[in-house]
C-alpha positions as CSV (number, residue, x, y, z in Angstrom):
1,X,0.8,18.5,34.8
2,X,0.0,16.1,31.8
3,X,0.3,11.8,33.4
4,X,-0.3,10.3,29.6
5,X,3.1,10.3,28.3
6,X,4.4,10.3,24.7
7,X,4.5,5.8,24.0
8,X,2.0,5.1,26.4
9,X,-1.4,3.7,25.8
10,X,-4.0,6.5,25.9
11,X,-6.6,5.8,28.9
12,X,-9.7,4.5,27.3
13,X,-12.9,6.3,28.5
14,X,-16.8,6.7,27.6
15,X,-18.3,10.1,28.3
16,X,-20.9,11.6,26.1
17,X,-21.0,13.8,22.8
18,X,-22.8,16.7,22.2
19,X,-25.7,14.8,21.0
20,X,-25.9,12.9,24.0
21,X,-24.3,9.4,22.6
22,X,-21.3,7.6,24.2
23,X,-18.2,8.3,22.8
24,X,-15.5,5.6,24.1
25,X,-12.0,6.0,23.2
26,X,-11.3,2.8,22.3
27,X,-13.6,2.5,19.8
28,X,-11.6,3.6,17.4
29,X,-8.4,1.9,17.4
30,X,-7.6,1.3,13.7
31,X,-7.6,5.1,13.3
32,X,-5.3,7.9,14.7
33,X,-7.1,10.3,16.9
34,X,-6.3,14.1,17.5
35,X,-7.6,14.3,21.0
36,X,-7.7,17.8,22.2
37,X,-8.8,19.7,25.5
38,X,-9.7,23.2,25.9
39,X,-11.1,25.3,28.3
40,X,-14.3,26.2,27.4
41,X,-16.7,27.1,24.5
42,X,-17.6,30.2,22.8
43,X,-13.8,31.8,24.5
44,X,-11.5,33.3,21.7
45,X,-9.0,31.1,22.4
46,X,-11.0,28.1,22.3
47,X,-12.7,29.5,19.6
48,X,-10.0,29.9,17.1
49,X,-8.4,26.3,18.1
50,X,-11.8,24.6,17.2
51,X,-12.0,26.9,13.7
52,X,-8.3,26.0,13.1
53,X,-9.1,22.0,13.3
54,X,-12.4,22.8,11.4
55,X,-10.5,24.4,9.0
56,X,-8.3,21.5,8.3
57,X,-10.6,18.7,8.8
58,X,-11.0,17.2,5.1
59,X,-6.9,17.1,5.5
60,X,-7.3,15.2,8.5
61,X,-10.2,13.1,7.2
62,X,-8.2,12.2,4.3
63,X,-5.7,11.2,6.5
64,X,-7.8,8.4,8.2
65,X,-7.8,11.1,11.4
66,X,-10.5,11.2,14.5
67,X,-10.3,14.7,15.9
68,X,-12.2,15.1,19.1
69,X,-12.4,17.4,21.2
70,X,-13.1,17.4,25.2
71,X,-13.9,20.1,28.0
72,X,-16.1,20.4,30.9
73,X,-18.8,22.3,29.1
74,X,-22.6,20.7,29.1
75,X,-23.9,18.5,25.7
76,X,-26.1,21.7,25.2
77,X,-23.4,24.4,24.9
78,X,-21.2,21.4,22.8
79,X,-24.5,21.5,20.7
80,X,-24.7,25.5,20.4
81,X,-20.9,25.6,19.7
82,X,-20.5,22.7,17.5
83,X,-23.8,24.3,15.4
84,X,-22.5,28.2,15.7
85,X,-18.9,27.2,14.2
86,X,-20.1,24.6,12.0
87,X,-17.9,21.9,13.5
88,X,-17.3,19.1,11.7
89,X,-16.1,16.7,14.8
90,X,-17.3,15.3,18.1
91,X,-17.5,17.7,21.0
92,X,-17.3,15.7,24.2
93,X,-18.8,16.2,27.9
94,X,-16.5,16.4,30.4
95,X,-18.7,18.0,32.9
96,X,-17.7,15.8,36.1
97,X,-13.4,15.8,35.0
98,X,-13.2,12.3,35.0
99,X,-11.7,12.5,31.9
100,X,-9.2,15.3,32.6
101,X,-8.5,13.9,35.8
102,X,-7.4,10.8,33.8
103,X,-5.3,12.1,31.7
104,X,-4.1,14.9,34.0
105,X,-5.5,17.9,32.2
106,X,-5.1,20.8,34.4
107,X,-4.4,24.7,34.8
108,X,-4.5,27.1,37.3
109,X,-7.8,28.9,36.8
110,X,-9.2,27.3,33.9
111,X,-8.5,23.8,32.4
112,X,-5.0,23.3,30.8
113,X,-5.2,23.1,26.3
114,X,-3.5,20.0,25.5
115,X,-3.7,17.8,22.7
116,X,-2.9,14.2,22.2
117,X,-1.8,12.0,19.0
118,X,-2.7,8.8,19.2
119,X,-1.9,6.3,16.9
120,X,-4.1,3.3,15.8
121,X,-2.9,0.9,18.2
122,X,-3.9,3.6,21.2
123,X,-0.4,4.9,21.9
124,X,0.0,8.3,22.3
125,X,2.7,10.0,19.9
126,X,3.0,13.4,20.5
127,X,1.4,15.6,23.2
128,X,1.2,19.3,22.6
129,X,0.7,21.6,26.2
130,X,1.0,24.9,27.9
131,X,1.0,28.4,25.8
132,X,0.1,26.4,22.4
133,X,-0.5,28.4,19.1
134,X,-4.2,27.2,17.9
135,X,-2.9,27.2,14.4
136,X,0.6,26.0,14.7
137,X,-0.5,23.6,16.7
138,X,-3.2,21.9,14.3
139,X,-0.6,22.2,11.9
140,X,2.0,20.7,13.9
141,X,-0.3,17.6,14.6
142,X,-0.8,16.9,11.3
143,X,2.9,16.5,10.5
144,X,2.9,14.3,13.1
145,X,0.1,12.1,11.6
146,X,2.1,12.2,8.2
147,X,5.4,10.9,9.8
148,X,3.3,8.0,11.4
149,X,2.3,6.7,7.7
């Protein structure tokens, strides 16, 4: 069950990237953010979702975009997944679920994939949940970011 609804402001949080440095949310107002949370890394799922955004990140860089991307893992398998894939974007560390929690991320066994837009004032356009395709998805939230323009 997702609590951020489409209009409302995304909660703000500060948790750390794969390097160890705080990431807070709010820091980057001014730019739309792709804020997505998956289950775990090195899955196939999880996997092909982060490839998929990898794949299209000079689109959403040229777009003025943030893509960021959240689960429970620890900085050191963010580090190891972020290096093995060549990801382009921060990888942050959920490992408590404050962050999840907050936003009300959740599945039955493993954490729910859900991804947020959210605009450049904070609110939260579009929310993709449940059985998403990794690359319709990606796709889909770049249309999104084009009808915000």
């Amino acid at each position: 069950m997702v609590n951020v609804k489409v209009g409302e402001v995304a909660p703000d949080f500060t948790i750390p990237d794969q390097d160890g440095k705080p990431v807070t949310l709010s820091a980057f107002r001014g730019k739309v953010v792709v804020l997505y949370f998956y289950p775990k890394d090195f899955t196939s799922g999880c996997t092909k979702e982060a490839c998929h955004f990898r794949d299209s990140y000079e689109d959403f860089t040229e777009a003025g975009v943030e893509v960021i991307g959240v689960s429970a893992d620890s900085q050191e398998s963010h580090r190891k997944f972020r290096d093995a894939y060549l990801l382009p974007f921060s990888l942050l560390s959920d490992e408590k679920g404050e962050v999840k929690k907050l936003y009300g991320v959740s599945g039955s066994l493993l954490p729910a994939r859900v991804t947020f837009v959210i605009d450049k004032d904070g609110i939260v356009r579009n929310v993709f949940s449940s059985r998403i395709d990794m690359k319709a998805h990606v796709d889909e939230a770049m249309k999104i970011i084009k009808s915000l323009s």
